[in-house]
C-alpha positions in Angstrom: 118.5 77.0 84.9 116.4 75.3 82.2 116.6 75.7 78.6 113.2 78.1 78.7 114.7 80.4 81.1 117.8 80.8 79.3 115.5 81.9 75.9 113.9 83.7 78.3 117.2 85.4 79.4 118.6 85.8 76.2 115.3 87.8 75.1 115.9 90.3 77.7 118.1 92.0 75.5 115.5 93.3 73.2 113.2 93.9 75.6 115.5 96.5 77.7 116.4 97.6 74.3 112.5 98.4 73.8 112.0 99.6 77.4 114.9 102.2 76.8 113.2 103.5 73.8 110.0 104.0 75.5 111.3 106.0 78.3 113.0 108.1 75.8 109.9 109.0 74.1 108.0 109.3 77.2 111.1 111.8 78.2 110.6 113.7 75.1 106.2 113.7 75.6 107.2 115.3 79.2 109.8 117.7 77.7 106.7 119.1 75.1 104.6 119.7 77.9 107.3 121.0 79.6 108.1 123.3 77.0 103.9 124.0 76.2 103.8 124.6 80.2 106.4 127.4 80.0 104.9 129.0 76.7 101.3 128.8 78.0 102.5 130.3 81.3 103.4 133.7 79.5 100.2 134.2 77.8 97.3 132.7 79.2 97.8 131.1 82.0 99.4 127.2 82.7 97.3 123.9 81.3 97.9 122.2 84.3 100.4 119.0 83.3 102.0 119.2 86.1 101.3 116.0 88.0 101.3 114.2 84.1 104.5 115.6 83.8 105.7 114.1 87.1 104.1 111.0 86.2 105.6 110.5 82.6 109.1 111.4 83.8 108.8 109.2 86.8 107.5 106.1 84.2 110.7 106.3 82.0 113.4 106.4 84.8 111.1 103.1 86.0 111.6 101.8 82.4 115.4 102.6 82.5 115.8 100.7 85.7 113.3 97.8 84.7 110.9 98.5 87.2 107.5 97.0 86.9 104.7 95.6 89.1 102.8 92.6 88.5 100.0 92.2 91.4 99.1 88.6 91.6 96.4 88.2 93.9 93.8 85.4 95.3 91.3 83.3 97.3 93.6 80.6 98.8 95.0 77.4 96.8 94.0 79.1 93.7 98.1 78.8 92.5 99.5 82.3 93.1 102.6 80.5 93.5 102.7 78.1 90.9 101.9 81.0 88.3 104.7 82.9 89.5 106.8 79.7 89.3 105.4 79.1 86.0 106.0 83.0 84.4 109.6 82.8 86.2 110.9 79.0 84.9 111.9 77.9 87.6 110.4 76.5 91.2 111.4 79.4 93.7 108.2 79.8 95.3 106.8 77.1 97.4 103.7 75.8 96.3 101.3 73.1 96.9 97.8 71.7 96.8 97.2 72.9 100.3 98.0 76.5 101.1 101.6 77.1 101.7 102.5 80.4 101.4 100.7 83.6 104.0 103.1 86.3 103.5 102.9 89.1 101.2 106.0 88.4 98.9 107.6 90.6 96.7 110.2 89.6 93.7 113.1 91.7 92.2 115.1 90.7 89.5 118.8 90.4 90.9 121.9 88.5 89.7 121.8 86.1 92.4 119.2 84.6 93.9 118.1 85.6 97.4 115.2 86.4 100.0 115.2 89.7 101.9 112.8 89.3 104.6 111.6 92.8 105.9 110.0 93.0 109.6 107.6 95.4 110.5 109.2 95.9 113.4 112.5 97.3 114.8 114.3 94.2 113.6 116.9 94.6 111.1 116.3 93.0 107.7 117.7 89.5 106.8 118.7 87.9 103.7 118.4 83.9 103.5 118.3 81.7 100.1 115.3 80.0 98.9 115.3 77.1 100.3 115.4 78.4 103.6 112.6 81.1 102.9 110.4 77.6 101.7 111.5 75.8 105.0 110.7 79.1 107.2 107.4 80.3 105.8 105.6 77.1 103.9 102.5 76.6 106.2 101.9 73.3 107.4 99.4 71.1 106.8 97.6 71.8 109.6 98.1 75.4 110.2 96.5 75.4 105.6 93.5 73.4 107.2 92.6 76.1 110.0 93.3 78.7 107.9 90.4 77.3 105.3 88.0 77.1 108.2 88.7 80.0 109.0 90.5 80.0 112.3 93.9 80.9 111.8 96.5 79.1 114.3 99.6 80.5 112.7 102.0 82.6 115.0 102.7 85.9 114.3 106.2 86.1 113.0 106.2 89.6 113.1 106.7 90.3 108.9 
């Protein structure tokens, strides 16, 4: 790893320190509506927070676990890629000037690093480094240039 990603690493720290204090608050914001719910319920009828409720508790336990979703999404060669590459430090996607990458892709944070490809079909999952997942599922250069005519040549690999 390079110097930037280890800042980047050591920073992480505080920030699950933060994230842990905002779940707690949103636990206690869901515990008062709770709490209003059950009062209001005995006199006049519920306000309705259920769903908020839900929502807020479902939020922290996210924050707990560091969950969070960053959508990335774009017209071809526009760098999807390379901004991921960029936000992470390090090269793990592939990317180029031509189109290299036609699969929805999804990153967890995990102590080592590793691709878990999922099949929409009946086939079992499979995990593979990164350097395999860039050999298996860059787009060649002529597959990118049918693709930005518009006529796709690329075999379905069933993902």
């Amino acid at each position: 790893m390079n110097s930037n990603t280890n800042t980047w690493l050591n920073d992480l720290d505080r920030v699950a320190s933060f994230r842990h204090e905002v779940a707690q608050r949103l636990d206690f914001i869901a515990s008062t509506l709770t709490q209003a719910e059950a009062d209001e319920s005995k006199t006049s009828g519920k306000f309705g927070f259920e769903s908020e409720i839900k929502r807020l508790l479902s939020e922290a336990e996210n924050l707990r676990q560091g969950v969070f979703r960053l959508l990335v999404l774009g017209d071809m060669k526009r760098g999807k890629s390379t901004f991921l590459n960029a936000l992470l430090g390090e090269n793990l996607l592939p990317s180029d000037v031509s189109p290299c990458t036609a699969l929805l892709t999804i990153l967890k944070y995990r102590n080592t690093q590793k691709v878990t490809i999922h099949y929409h079909n009946s086939k079992p999952s499979e995990e593979i480094d990164f350097q395999q997942f860039k050999q298996r599922y860059t787009i060649n250069p002529e597959e990118a240039k049918a693709l930005e005519k518009g006529h796709p040549k690329i075999n379905d690999t069933n993902h």
